[in-house]
C-alpha positions in Angstrom: 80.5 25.4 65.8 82.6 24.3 62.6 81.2 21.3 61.0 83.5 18.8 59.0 83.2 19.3 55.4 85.8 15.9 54.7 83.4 12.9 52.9 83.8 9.3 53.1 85.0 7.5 50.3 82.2 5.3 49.3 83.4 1.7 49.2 82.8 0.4 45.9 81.5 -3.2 45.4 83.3 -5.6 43.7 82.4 -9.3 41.3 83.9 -12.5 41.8 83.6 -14.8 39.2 85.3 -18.1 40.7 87.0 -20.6 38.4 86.4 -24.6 38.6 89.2 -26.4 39.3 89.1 -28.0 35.9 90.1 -25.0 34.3 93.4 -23.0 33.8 93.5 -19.3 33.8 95.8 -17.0 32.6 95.8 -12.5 32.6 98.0 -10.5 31.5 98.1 -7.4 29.7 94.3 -7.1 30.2 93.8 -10.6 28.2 92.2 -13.1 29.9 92.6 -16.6 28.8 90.5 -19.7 30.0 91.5 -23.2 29.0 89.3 -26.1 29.6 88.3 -29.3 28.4 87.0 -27.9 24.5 89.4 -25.6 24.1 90.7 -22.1 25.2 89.0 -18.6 24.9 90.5 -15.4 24.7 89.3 -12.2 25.8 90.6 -8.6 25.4 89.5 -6.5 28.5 91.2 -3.4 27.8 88.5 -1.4 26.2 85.7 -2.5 29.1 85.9 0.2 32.1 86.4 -2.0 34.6 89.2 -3.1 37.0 89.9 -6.8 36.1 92.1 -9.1 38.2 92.5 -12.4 38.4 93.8 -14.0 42.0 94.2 -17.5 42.1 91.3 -19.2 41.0 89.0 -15.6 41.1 88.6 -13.3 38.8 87.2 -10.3 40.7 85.8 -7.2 39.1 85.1 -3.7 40.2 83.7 -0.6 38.9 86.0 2.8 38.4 83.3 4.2 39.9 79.4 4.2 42.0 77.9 5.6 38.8 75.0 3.5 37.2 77.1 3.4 33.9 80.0 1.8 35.8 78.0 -0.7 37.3 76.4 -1.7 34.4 79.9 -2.3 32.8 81.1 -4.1 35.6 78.3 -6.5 35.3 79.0 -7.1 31.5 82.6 -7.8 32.4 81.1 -10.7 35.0 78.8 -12.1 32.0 81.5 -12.2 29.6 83.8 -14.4 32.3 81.4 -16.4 33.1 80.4 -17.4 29.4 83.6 -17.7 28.6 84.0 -20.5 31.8 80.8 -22.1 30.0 82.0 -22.1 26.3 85.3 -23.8 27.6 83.5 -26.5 30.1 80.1 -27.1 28.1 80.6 -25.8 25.0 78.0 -23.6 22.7 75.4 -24.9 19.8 73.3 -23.3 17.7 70.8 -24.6 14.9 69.8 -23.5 12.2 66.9 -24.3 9.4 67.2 -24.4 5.9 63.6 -23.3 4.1 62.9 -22.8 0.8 59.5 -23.1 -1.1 60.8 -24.2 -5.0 64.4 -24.1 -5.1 66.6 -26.5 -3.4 69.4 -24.0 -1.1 72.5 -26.3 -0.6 74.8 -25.5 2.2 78.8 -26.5 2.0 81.4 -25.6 3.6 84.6 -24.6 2.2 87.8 -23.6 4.5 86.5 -21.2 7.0 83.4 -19.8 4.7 80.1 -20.9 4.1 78.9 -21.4 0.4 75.0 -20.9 0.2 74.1 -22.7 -3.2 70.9 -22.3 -5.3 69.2 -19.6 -3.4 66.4 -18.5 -5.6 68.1 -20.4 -8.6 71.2 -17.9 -8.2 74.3 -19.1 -10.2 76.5 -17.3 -7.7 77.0 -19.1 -4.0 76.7 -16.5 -1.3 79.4 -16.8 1.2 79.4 -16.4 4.6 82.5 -16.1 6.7 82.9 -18.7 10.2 84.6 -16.5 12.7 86.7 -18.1 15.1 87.3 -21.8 15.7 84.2 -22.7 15.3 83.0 -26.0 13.7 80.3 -25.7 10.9 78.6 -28.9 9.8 76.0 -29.2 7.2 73.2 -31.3 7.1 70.3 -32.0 4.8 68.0 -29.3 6.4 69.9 -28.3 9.0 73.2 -26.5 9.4 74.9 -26.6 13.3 77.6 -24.3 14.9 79.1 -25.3 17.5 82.1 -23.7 19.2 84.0 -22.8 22.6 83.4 -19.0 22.1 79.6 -17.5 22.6 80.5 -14.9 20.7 82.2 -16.5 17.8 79.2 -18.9 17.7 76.5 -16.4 17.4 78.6 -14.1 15.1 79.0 -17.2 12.7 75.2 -17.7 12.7 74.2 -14.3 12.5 76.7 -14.3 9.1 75.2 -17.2 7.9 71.7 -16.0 8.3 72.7 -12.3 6.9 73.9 -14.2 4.0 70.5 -15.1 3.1 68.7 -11.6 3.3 65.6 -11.3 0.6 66.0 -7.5 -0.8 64.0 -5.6 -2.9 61.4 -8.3 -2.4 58.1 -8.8 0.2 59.7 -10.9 2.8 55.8 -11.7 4.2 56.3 -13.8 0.6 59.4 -14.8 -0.1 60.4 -16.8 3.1 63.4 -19.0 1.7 66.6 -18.7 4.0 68.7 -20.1 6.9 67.0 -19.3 10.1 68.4 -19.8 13.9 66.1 -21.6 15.7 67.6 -23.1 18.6 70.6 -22.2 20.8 72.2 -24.2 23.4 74.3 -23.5 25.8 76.3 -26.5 27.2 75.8 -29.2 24.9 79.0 -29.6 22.5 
């Protein structure tokens, strides 16, 4: 009695991400480009492990292989699709708070930076950099970022908060800064 030694191929699943209507798609060259109402995001997909396709109004996504890793990658290339869809339908916000205890932080912008005035009496501004297209406004306590890219919207916060780091100091005491404290995800 010979038994067969020959495996089936395991079939490996595969992600569809489905484009509204409202939106134009473009792939090539491992770019993915979605253009909507806001604006138009680009994404480069050639360093994620994953077979990326876009057919008619679906982008589908598999894994190279079963492996959890794979997976795993494969479901990062789905989120990134599908907040890119919702940056370019909905659009992306987030808030942030001015606080200071004695002196007076003003926030301006200039070009595409960020010019943090008066931070504990400093004479220099710091400067953070707005990646992106994103649009930066200013207010008396508040400073919004709002943009078409998650990414580019969170990185330009994340600078702006950076920018304001304590060092060298007890940060349980000195609490001046810009903090994030609201992000919103389809309200432009």
């Amino acid at each position: 009695m010979a038994t067969s030694t020959k495996t089936k191929k395991k079939e490996l699943p595969e992600e569809r991400v489905e484009i509204p209507e409202e939106i134009e798609a473009t792939f090539s060259d491992n770019i993915l480009i979605i253009k909507g109402s806001l604006g138009e995001v680009k994404r480069d997909f050639s360093k994620i492990r994953a077979n990326v396709s876009l057919d008619g109004n679906i982008v589908k996504i598999s894994p190279f292989s079963s492996r959890k890793r794979h997976m795993a990658t494969m479901n990062t290339a789905r989120s990134l699709t599908r907040n890119m869809i919702l940056g370019v339908t909905k659009g992306v916000t987030y808030k942030l708070k001015i606080a200071f205890a004695h002196f007076p932080i003003t926030v301006k912008v200039k070009g595409n930076e960020v010019h943090i005035e008066n931070f504990y009496g400093e004479r220099a501004p710091r400067v953070a950099k707005i990646v992106g297209d994103c649009k930066v406004e200013a207010q008396e306590e508040d400073v919004i970022v709002k943009g078409t890219s998650v990414d580019d919207v969170g990185q330009t916060a994340a600078n702006i908060e950076q920018a304001t780091t304590v060092k060298n100091k007890d940060q349980r005491v000195f609490l001046d800064g810009v903090y994030t404290y609201e992000k919103r995800r389809g309200e432009y």
